[in-house]
C-alpha positions as CSV (number, residue, x, y, z in Angstrom):
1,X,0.0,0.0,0.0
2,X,1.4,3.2,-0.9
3,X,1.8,6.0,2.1
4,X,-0.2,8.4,-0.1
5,X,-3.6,6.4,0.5
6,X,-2.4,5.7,3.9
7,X,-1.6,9.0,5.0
8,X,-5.0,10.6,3.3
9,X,-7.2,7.8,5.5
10,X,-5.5,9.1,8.2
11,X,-6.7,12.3,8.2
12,X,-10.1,11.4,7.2
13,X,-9.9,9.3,10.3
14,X,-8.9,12.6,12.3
15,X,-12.1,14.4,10.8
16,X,-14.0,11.1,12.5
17,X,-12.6,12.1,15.7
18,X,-13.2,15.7,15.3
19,X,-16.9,14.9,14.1
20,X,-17.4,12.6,17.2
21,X,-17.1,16.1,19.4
22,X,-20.0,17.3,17.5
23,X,-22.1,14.3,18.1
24,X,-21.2,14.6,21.9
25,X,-21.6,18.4,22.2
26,X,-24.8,19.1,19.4
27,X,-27.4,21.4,20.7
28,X,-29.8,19.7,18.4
29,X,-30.4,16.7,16.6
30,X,-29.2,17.9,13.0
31,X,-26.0,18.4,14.5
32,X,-25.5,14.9,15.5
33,X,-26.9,13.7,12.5
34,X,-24.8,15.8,10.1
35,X,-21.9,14.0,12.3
36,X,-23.3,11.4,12.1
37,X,-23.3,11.2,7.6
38,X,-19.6,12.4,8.5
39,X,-19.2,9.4,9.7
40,X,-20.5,7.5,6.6
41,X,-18.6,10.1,4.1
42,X,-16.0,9.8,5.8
43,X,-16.2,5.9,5.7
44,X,-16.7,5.4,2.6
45,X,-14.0,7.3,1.5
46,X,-11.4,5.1,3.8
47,X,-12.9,2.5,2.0
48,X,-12.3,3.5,-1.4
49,X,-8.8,5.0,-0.5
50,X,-7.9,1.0,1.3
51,X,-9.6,-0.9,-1.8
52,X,-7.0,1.8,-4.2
53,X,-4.4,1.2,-1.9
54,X,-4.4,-2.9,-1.4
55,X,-5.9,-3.2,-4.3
56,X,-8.9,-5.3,-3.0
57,X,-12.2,-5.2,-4.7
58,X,-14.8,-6.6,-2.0
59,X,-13.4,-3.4,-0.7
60,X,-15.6,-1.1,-3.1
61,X,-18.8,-3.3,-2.2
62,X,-18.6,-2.5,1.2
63,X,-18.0,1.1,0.6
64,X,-21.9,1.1,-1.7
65,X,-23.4,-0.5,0.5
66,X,-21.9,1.8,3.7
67,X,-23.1,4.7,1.0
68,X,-26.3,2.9,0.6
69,X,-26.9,2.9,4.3
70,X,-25.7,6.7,4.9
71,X,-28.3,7.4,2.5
72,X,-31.2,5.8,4.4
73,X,-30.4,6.6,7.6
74,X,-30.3,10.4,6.4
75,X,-33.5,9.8,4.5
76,X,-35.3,7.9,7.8
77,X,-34.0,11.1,10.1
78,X,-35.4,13.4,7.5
79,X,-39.1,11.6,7.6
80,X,-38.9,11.6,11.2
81,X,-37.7,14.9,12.3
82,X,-40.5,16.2,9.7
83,X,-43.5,13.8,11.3
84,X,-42.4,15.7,14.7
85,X,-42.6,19.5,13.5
86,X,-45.5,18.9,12.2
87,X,-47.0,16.7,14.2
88,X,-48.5,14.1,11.9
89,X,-48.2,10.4,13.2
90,X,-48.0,7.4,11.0
């Protein structure tokens, strides 16, 4: 693996631990889950920058589907967060 890819996931794994103070300190909910897809960008791009790196393919499919689940859980917080302002139930 080349130090380029290692050295970049490295700091994307310091903007993790700089997001996790967010999640522990937000006033309100979008702040933790703004962190919180942070966490998924930010996981996905390890991902991608390992799979380059080691040159592993199963690497890329875990990095969709980590994508795929950012994507819902920011969709599902969304449909929430709106049922509660406007006080619909379902």
């Amino acid at each position: 693996m080349s130090y380029l890819h290692t050295s970049c996931a490295f700091i994307i794994l310091c903007a993790i631990a700089a997001g996790m103070i967010r999640i522990l300190q937000g006033p309100t909910a979008a702040d933790r889950m703004m962190a919180a897809q942070l966490f998924g960008t930010c996981g996905v791009a390890i991902l991608l920058l390992l799979a380059k790196g080691l040159d592993t393919i199963v690497l890329l499919d875990i990095a969709m589907v980590f994508a795929l689940f950012a994507a819902l859980a920011s969709i599902t917080f969304v449909r929430r967060a709106w049922h509660e302002q406007t006080g619909a139930s379902r």
